[in-house]
N, C-alpha and C positions, 0 to 999 in steps of 0.2 A: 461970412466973417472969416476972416484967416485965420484966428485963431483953432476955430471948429477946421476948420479945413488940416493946418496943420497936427491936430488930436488924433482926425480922421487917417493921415499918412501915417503916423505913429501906431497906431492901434490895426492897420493893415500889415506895415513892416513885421510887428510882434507873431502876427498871427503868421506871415507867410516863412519868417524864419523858424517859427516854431520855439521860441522861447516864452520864458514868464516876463511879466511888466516888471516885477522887483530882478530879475536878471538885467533886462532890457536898462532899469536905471541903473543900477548897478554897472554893468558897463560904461555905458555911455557916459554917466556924471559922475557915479561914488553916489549914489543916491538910490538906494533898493526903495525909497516912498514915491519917488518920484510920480510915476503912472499913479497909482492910489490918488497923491492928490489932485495930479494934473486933471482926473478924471471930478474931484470933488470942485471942482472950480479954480485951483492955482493956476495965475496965468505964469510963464515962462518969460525971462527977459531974450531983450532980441539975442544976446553971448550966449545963452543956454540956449534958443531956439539954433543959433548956429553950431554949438557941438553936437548936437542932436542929429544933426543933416551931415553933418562930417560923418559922426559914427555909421548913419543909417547907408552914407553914399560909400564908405569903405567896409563895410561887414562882410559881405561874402567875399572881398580880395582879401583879411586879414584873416576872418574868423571862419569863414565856409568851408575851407580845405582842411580845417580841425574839427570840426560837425564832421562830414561828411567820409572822415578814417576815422572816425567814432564809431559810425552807423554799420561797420564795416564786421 
């Protein structure tokens, strides 16, 4: 099902940047519940499933090189 499949993108992305799911929505939408419910059964519309994918396909070119002279 796509839907699981796209949970499953999401919830490897969080893990491999090393953020929380309430950051994670929080970015991505204005939505620190986001992950919480998405995980309780909320399905996403296909507009939210596309910010998601924008967020997830631009993070380390916006937000990586500020992680990263954090870590520093």
């Amino acid at each position: 099902m796509l839907n699981e499949e796209f949970k499953t993108q999401i919830e490897v992305f969080i893990q491999r940047v090393g953020i929380t799911p309430t950051t994670f929505g929080r970015m991505a939408l204005g939505d620190p519940n986001f992950i919480s419910q998405l995980r309780k059964g909320r399905v996403c519309s296909l507009r939210t499933a596309e910010k998601i994918c924008v967020f997830m396909g631009t993070y380390d070119q916006k937000w990586g090189a500020h992680r990263n002279a954090a870590r520093k």
